[in-house]
Backbone as ProteinMPNN parsed JSONL, in Angstrom:
{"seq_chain_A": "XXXXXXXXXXXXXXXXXXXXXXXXXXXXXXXXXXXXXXXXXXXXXXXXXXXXXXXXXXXXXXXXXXXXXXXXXXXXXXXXXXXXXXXXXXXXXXXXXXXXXXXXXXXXXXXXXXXXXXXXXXXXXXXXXXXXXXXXXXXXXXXXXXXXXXXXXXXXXXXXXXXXXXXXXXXXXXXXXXXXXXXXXXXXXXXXXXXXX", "coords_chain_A": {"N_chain_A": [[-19.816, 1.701, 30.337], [-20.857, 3.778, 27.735], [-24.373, 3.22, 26.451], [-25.987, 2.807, 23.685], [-29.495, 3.451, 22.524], [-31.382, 1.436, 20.424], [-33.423, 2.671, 18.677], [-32.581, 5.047, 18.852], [-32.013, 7.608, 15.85], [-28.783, 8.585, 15.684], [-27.305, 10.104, 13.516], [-29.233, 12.356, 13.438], [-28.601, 13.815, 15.374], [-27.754, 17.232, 16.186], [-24.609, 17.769, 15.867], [-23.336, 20.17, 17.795], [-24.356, 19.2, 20.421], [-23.374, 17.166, 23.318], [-20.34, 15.566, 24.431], [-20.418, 12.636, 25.286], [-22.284, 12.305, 23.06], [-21.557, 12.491, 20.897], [-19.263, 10.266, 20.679], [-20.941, 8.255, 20.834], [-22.02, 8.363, 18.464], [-19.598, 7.507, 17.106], [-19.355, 5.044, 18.042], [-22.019, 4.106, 17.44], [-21.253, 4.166, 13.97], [-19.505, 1.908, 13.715], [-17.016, 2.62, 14.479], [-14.897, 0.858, 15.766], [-12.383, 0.544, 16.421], [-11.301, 2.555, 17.36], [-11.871, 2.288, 19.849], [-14.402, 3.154, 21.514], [-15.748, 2.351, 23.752], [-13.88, 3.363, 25.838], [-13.337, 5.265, 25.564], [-14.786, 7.0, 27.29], [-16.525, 10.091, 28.876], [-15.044, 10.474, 31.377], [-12.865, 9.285, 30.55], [-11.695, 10.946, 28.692], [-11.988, 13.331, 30.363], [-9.269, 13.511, 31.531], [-7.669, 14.113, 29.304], [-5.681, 16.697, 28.138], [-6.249, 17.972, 25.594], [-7.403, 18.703, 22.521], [-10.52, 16.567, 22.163], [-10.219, 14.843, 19.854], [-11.664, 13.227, 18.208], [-14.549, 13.965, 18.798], [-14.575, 16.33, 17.687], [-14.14, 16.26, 15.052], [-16.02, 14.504, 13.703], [-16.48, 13.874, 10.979], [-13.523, 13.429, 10.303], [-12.501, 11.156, 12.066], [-14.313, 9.193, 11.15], [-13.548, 8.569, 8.683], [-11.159, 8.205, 9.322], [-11.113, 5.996, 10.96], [-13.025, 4.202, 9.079], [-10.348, 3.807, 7.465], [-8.796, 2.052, 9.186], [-10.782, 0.174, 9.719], [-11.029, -1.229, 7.574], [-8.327, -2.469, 7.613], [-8.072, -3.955, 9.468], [-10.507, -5.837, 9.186], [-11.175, -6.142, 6.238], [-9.007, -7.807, 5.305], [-6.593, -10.19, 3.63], [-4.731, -10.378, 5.588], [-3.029, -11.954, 8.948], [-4.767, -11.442, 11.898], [-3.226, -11.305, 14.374], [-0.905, -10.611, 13.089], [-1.788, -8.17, 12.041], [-1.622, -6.517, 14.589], [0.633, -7.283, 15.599], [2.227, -5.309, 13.749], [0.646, -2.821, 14.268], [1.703, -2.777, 16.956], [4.597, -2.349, 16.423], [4.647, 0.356, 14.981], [3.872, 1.686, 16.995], [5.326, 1.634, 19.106], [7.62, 3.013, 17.678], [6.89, 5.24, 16.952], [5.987, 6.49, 19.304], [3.657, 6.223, 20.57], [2.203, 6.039, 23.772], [-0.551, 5.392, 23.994], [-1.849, 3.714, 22.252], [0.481, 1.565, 21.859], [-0.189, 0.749, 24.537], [-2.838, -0.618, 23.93], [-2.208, -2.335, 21.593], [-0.218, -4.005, 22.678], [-1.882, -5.338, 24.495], [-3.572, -6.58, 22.799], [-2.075, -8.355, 21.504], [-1.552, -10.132, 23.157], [-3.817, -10.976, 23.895], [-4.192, -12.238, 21.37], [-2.951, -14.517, 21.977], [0.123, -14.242, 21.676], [2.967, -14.921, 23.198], [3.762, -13.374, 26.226], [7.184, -13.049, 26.983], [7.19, -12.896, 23.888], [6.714, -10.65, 23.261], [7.32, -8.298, 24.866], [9.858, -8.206, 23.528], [9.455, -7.238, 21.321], [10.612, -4.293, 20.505], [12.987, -5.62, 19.956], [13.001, -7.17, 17.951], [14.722, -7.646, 15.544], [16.891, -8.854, 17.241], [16.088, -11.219, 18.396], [15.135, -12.445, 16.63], [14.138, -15.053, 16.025], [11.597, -15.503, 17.523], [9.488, -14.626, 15.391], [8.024, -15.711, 12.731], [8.649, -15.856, 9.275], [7.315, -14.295, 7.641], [5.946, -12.945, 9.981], [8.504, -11.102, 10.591], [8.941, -10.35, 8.043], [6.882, -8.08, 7.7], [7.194, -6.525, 10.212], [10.161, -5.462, 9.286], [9.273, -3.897, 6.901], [7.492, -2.387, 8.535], [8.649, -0.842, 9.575], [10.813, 0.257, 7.526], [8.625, 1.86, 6.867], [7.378, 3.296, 8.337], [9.696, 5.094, 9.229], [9.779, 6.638, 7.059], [11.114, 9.355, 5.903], [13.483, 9.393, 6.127], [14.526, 6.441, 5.389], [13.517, 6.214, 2.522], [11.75, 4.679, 1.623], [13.326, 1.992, 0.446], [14.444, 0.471, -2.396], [15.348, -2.453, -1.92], [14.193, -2.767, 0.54], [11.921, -2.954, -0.034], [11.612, -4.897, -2.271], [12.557, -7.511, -0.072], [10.427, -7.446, 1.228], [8.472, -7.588, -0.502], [8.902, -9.983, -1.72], [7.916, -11.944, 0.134], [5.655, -11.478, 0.825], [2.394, -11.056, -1.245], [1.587, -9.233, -3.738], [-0.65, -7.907, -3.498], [-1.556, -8.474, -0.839], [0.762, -7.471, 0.275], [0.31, -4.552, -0.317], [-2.126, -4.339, 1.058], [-0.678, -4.468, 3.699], [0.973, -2.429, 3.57], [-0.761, 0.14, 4.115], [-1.978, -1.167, 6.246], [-0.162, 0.096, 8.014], [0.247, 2.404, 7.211], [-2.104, 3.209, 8.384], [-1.758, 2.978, 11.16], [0.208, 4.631, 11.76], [-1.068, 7.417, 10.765], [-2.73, 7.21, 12.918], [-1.373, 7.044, 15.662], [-0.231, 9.657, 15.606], [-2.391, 11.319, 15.552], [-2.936, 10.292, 18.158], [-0.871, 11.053, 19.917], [-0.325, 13.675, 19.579], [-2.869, 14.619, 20.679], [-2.605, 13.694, 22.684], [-3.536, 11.039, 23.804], [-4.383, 8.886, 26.43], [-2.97, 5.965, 28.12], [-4.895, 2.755, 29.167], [-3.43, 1.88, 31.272], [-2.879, 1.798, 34.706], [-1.317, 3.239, 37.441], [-0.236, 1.262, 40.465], [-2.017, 1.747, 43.239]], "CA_chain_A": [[-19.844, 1.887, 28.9], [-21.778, 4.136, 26.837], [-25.164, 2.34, 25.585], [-26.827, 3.871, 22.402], [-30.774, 2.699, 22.437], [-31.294, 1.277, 19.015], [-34.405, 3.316, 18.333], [-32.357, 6.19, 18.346], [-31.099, 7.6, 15.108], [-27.693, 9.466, 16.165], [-27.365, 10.865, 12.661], [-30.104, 13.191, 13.254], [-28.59, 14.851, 16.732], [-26.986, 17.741, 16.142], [-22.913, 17.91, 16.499], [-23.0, 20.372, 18.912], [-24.715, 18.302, 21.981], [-22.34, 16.386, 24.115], [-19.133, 14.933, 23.928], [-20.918, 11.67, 24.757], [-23.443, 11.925, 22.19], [-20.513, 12.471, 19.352], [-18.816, 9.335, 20.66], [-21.682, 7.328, 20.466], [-22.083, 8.408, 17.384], [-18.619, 6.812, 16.485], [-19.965, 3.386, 18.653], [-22.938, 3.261, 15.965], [-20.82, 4.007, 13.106], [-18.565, 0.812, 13.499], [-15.522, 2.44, 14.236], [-14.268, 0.075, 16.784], [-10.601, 0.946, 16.616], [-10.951, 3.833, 18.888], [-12.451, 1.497, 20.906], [-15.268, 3.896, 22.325], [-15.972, 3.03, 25.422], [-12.643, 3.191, 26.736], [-12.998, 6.99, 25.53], [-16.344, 7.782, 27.629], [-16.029, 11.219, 29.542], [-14.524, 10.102, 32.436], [-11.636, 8.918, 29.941], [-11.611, 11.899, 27.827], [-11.722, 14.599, 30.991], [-7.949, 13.47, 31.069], [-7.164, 14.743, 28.068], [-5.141, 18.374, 28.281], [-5.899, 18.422, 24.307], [-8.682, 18.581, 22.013], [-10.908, 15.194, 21.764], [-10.182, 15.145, 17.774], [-12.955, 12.437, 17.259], [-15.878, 14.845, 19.084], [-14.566, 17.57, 16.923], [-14.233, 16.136, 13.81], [-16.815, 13.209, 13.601], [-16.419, 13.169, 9.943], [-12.621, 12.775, 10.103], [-12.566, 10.484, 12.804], [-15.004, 8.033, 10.45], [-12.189, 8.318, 7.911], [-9.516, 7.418, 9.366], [-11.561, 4.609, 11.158], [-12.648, 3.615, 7.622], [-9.449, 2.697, 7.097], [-8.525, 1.372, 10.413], [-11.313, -0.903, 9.991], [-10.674, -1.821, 6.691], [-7.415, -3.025, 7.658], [-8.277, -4.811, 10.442], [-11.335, -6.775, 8.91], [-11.132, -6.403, 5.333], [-7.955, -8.06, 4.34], [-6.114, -11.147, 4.359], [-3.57, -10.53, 6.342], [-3.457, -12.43, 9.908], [-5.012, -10.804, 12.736], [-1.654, -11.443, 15.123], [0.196, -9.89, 11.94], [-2.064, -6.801, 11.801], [-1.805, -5.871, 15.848], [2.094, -6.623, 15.87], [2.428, -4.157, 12.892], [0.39, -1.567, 15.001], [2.098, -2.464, 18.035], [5.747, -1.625, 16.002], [4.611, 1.235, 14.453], [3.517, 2.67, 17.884], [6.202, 1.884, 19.282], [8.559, 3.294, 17.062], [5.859, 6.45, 17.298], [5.958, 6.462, 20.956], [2.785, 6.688, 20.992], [1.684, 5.192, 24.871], [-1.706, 4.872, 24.046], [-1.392, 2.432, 21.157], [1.539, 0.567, 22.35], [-0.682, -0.051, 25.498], [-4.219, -1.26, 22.963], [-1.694, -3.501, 20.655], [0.412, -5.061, 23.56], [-3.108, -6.016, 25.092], [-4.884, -7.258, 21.676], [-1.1, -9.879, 21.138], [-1.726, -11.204, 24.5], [-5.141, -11.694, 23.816], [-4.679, -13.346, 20.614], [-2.039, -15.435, 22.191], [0.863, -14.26, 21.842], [3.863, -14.845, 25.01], [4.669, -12.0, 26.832], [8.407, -13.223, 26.539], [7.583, -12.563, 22.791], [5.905, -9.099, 23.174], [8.413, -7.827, 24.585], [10.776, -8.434, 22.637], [9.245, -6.213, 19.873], [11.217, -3.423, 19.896], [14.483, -5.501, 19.653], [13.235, -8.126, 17.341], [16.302, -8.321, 15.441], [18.292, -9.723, 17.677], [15.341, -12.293, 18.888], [14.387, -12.768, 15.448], [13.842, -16.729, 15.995], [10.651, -15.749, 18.163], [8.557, -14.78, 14.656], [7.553, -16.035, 11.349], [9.574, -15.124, 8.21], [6.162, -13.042, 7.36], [6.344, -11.464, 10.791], [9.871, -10.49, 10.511], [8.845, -9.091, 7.048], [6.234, -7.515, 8.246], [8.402, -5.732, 11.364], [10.823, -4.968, 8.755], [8.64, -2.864, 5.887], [6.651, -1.091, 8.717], [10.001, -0.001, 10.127], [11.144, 0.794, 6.493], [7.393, 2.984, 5.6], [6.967, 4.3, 9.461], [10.946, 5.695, 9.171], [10.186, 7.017, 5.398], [11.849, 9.9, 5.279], [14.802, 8.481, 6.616], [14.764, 5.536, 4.417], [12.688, 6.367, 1.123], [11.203, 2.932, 1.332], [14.46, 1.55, -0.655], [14.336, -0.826, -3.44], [16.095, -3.479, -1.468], [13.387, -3.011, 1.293], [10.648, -3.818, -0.968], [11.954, -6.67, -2.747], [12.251, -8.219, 0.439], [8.705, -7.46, 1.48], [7.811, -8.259, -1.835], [9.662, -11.763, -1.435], [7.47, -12.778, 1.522], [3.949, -10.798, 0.532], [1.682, -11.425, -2.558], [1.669, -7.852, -4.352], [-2.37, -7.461, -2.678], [-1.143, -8.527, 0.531], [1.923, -5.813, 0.348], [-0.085, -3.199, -0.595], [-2.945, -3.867, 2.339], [0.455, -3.9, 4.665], [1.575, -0.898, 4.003], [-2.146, 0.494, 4.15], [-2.176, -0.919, 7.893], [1.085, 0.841, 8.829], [-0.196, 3.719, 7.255], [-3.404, 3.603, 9.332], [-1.183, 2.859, 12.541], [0.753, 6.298, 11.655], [-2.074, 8.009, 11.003], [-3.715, 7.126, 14.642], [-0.483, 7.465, 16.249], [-0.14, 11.057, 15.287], [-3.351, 11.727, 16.277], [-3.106, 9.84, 19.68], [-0.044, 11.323, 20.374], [-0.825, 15.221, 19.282], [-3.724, 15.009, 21.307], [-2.543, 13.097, 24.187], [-4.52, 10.089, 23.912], [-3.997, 8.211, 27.522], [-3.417, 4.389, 27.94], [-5.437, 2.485, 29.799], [-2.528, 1.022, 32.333], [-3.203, 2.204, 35.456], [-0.681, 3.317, 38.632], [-0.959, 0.935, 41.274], [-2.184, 2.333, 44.371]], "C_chain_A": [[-21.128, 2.602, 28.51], [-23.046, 3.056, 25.754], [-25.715, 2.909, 24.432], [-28.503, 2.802, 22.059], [-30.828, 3.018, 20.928], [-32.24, 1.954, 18.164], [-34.148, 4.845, 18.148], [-31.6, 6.978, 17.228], [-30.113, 8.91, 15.4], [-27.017, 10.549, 15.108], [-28.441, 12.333, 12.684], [-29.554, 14.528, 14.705], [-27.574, 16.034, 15.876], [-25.441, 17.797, 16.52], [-22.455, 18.769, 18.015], [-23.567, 20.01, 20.457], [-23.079, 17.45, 22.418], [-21.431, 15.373, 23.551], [-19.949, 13.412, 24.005], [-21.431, 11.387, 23.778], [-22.285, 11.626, 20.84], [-19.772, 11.214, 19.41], [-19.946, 7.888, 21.037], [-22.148, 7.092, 19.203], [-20.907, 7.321, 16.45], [-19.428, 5.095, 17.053], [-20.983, 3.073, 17.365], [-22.306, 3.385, 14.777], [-19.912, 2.969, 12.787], [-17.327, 1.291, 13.751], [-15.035, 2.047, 15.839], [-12.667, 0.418, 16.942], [-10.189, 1.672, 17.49], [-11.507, 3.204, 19.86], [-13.277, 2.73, 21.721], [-15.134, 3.969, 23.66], [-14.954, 2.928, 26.343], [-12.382, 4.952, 26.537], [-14.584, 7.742, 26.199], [-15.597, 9.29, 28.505], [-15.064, 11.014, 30.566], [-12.74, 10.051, 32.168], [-11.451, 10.448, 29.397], [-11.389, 13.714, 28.74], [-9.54, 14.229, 30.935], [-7.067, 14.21, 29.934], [-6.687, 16.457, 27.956], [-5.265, 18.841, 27.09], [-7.278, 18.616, 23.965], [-8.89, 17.25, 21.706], [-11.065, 14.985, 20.643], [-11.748, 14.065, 17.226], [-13.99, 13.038, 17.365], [-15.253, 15.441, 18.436], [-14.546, 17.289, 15.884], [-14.302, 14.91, 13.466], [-16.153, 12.938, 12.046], [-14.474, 12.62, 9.649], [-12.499, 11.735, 11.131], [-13.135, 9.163, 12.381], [-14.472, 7.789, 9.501], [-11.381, 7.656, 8.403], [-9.832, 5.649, 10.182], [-11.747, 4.018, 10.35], [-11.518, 2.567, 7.341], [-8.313, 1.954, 7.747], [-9.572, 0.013, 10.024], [-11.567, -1.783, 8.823], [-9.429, -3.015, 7.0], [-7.347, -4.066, 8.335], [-9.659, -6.001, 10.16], [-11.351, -7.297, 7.291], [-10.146, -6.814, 3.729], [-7.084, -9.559, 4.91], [-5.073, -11.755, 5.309], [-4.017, -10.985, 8.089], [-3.836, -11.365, 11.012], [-3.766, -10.774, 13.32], [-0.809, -10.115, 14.215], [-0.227, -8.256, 12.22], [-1.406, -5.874, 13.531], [0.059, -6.151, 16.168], [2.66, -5.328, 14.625], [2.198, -3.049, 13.812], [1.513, -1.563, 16.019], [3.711, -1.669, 17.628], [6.094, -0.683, 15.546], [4.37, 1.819, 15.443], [4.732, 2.934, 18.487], [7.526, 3.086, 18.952], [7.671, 5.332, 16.828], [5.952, 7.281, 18.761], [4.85, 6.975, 21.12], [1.795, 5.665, 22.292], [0.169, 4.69, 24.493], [-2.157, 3.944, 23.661], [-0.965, 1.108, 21.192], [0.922, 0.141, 23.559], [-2.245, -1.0, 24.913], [-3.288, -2.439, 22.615], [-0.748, -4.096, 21.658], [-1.098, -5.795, 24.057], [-3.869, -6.968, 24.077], [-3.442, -8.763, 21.297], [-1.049, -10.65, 22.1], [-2.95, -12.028, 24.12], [-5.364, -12.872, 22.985], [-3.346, -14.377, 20.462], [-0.741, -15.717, 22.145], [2.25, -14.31, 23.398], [4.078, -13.519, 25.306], [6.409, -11.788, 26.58], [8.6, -13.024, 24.812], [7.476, -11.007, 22.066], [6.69, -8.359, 23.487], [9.375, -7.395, 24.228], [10.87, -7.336, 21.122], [9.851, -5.265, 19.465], [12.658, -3.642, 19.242], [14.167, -7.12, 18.69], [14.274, -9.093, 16.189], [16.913, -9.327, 15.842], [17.18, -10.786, 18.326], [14.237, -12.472, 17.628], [13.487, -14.138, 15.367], [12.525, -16.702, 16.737], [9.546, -15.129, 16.816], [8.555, -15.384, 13.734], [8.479, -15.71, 10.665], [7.966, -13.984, 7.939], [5.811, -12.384, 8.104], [7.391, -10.445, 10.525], [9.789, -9.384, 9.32], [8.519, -7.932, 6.968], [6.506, -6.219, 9.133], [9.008, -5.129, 10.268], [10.522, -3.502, 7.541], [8.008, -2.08, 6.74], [8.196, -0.173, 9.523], [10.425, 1.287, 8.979], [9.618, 2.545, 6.279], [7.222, 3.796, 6.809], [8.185, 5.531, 9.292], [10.689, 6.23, 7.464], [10.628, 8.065, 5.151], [13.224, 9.805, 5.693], [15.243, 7.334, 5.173], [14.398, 5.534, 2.872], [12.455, 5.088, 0.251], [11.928, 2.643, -0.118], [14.014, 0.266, -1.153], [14.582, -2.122, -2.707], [14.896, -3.455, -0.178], [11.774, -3.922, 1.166], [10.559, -4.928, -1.345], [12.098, -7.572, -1.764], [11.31, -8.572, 1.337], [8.172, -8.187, 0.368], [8.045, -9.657, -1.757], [8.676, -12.466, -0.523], [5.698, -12.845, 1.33], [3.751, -11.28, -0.985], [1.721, -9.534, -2.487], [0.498, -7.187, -3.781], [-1.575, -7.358, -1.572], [-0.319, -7.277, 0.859], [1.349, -4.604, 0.083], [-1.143, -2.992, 0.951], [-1.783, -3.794, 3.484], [0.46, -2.725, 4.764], [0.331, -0.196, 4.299], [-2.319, 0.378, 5.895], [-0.921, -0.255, 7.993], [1.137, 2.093, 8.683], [-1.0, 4.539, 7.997], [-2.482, 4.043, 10.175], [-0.502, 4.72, 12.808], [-0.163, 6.955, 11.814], [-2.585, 8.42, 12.836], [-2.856, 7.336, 15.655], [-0.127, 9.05, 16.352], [-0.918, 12.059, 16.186], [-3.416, 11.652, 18.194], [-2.338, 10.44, 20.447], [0.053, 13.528, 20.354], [-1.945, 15.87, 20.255], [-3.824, 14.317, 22.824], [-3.408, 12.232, 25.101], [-3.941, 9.446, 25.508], [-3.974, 7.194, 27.306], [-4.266, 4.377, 29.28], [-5.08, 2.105, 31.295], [-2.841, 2.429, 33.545], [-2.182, 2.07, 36.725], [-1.176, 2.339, 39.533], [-1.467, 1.135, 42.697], [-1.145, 1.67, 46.006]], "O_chain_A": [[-22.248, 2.202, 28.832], [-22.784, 2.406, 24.742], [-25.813, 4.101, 24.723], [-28.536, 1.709, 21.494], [-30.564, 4.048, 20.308], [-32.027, 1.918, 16.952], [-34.89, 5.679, 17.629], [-30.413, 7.123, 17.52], [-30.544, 10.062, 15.364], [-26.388, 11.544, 15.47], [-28.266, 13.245, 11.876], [-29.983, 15.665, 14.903], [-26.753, 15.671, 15.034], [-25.214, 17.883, 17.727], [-21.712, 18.411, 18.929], [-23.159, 20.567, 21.476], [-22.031, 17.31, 21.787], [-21.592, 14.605, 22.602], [-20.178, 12.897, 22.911], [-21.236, 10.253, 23.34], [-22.302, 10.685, 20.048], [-19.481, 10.796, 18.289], [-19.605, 6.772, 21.428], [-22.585, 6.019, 18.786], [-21.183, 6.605, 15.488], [-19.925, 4.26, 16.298], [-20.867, 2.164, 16.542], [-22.789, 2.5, 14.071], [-19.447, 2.98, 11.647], [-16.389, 0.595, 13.362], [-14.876, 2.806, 16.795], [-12.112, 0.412, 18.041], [-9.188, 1.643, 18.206], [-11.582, 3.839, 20.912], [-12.637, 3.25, 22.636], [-14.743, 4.824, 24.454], [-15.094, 2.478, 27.48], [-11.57, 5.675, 27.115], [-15.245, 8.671, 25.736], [-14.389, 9.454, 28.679], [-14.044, 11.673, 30.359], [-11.792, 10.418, 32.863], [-10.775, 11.078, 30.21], [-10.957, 14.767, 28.273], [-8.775, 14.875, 30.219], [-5.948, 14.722, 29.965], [-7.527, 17.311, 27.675], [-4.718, 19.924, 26.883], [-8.193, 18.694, 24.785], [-8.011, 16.584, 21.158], [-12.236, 14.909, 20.271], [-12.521, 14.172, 16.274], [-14.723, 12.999, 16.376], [-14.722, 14.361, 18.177], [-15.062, 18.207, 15.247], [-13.383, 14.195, 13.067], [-15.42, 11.967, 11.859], [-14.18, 11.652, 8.949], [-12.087, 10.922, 10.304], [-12.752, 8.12, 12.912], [-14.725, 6.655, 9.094], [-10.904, 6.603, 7.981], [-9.19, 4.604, 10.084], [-10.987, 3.055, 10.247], [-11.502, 1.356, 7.124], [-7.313, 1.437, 7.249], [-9.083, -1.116, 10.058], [-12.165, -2.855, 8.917], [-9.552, -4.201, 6.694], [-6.698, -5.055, 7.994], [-9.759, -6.962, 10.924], [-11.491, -8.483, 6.995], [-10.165, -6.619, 2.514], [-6.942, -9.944, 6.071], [-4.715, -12.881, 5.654], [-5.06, -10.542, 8.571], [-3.142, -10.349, 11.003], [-3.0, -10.066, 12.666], [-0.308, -9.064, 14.616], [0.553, -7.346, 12.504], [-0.848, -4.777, 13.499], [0.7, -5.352, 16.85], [3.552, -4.537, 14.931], [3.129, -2.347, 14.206], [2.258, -0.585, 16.078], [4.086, -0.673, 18.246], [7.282, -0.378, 15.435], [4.587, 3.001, 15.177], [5.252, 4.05, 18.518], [8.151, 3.776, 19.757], [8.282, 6.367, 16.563], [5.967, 8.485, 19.021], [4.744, 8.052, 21.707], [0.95, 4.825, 21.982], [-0.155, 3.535, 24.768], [-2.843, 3.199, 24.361], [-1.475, 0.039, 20.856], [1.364, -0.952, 23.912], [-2.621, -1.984, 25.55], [-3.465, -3.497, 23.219], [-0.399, -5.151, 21.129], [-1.185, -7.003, 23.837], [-4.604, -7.898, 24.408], [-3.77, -9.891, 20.929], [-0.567, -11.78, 22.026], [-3.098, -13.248, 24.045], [-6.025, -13.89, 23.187], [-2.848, -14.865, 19.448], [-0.248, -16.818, 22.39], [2.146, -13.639, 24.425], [4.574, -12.688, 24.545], [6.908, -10.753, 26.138], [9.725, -12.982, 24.314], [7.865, -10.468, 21.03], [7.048, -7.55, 22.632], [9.823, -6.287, 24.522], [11.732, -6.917, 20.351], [9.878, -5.053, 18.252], [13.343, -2.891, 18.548], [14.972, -8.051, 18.74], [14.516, -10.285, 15.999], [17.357, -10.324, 15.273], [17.875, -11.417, 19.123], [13.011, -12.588, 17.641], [12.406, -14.253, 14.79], [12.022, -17.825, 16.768], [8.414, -15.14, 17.299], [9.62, -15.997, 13.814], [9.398, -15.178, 11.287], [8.023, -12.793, 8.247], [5.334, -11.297, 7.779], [7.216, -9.248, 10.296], [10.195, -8.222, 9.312], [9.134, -6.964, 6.52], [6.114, -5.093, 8.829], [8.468, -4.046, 10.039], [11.218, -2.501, 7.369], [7.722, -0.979, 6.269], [8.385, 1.004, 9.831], [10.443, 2.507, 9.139], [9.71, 3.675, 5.8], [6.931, 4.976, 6.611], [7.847, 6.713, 9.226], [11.659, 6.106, 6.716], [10.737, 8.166, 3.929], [13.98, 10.609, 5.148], [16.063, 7.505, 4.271], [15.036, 4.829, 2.09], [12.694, 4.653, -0.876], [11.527, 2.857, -1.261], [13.439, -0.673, -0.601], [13.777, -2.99, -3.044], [14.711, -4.642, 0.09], [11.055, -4.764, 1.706], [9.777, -5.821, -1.017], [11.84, -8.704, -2.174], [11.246, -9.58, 2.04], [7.531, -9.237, 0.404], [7.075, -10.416, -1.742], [8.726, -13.696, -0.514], [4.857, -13.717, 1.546], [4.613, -11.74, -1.734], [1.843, -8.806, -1.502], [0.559, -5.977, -3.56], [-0.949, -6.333, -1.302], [-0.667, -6.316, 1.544], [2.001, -3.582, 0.296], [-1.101, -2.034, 1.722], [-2.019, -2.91, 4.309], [0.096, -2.009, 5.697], [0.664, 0.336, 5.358], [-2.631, 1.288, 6.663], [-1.723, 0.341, 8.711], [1.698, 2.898, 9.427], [-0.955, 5.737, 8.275], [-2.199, 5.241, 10.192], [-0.703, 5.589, 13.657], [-0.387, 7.29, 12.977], [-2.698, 9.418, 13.547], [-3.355, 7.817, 16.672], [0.289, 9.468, 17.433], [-0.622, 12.956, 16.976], [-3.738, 12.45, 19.074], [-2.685, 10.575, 21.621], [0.508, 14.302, 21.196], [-2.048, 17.053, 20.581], [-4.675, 14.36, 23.713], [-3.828, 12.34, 26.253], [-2.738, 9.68, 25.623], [-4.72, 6.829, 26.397], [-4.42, 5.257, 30.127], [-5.86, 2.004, 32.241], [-2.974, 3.627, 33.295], [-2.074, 0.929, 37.175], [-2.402, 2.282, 39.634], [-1.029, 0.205, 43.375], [-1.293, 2.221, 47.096]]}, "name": "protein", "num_of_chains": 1, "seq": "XXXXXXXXXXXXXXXXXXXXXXXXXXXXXXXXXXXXXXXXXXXXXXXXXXXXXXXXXXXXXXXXXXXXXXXXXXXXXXXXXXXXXXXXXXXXXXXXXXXXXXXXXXXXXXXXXXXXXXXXXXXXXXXXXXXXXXXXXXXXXXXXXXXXXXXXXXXXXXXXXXXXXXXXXXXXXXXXXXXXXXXXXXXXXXXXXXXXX"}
């Protein structure tokens, strides 16, 4: 992992020095979402695309912004927020994602026999919450939106489950998740899962 000595201010380096230096830059800016040091060079020679966060620090602290809004500054459950991502990646196909948010529902305890399950939760509905299920159901509805044009009847039964705050920071994470999916997937973010020799 990339260390950043605290005596150094990273605002002051110029942009064009090293891809490290620009993603340490993200490490001191808080945006944990891209999880840094899982993108040090080593990670990032992989990449057949452009590294969108070294090229465009300041969007990259945007869209973390409101990645890390979502993820710290709302009341929705942690579990809740990382199966949202994980259904929105899914449904994205974006590998990189879908391999972060399967790893972060293990972590925070979810079964594997339930993780699984995510793409066909429907029909193994009885393994979440009614405020998962909702949850699943509106980021389906807002990820699929021009398909669906997040219908009245979708809402009201988001709305039914969510407080009107709550429903709004939802859709806000599923927006992020899109967002980063786009990106991850445009630029051919890698997962972490590894062939086994």
């Amino acid at each position: 992992m990339t260390r950043v000595r605290p005596d150094v201010d990273l605002h002051r380096i110029p942009a064009r020095l090293s891809q490290d230096v620009a993603l340490a830059r993200l490490v001191v800016d808080g945006l944990a979402w891209c999880r840094p040091a899982n993108y040090l060079k080593k990670d990032c020679d992989n990449m057949k695309r452009a590294n969108w966060f070294a090229v465009s620090p300041e969007g990259a602290k945007a869209v973390g912004g409101l990645h890390h809004f979502v993820t710290t500054g709302t009341a929705l459950p942690s579990r809740l927020v990382h199966l949202v991502f994980l259904r929105v990646s899914q449904i994205n196909g974006c590998a990189h994602c879908i391999d972060i948010h399967t790893r972060d529902l293990l972590q925070e305890g979810m079964a594997i026999d339930t993780v699984v399950l995510v793409p066909v939760w429907h029909e193994a509905a009885y393994l979440f919450s009614e405020q998962e299920r909702a949850a699943l159901a509106w980021a389906e509805e807002v990820t699929r939106v021009s398909e669906t044009h997040a219908s009245d009847a979708a809402y009201a039964a988001a709305a039914a489950v969510f407080s009107e705050k709550d429903l709004v920071d939802l859709t806000l994470t599923i927006a992020a998740m899109n967002a980063i999916n786009r990106l991850g997937v445009s630029f051919r973010l890698k997962p972490r899962a590894r062939a086994e020799a």
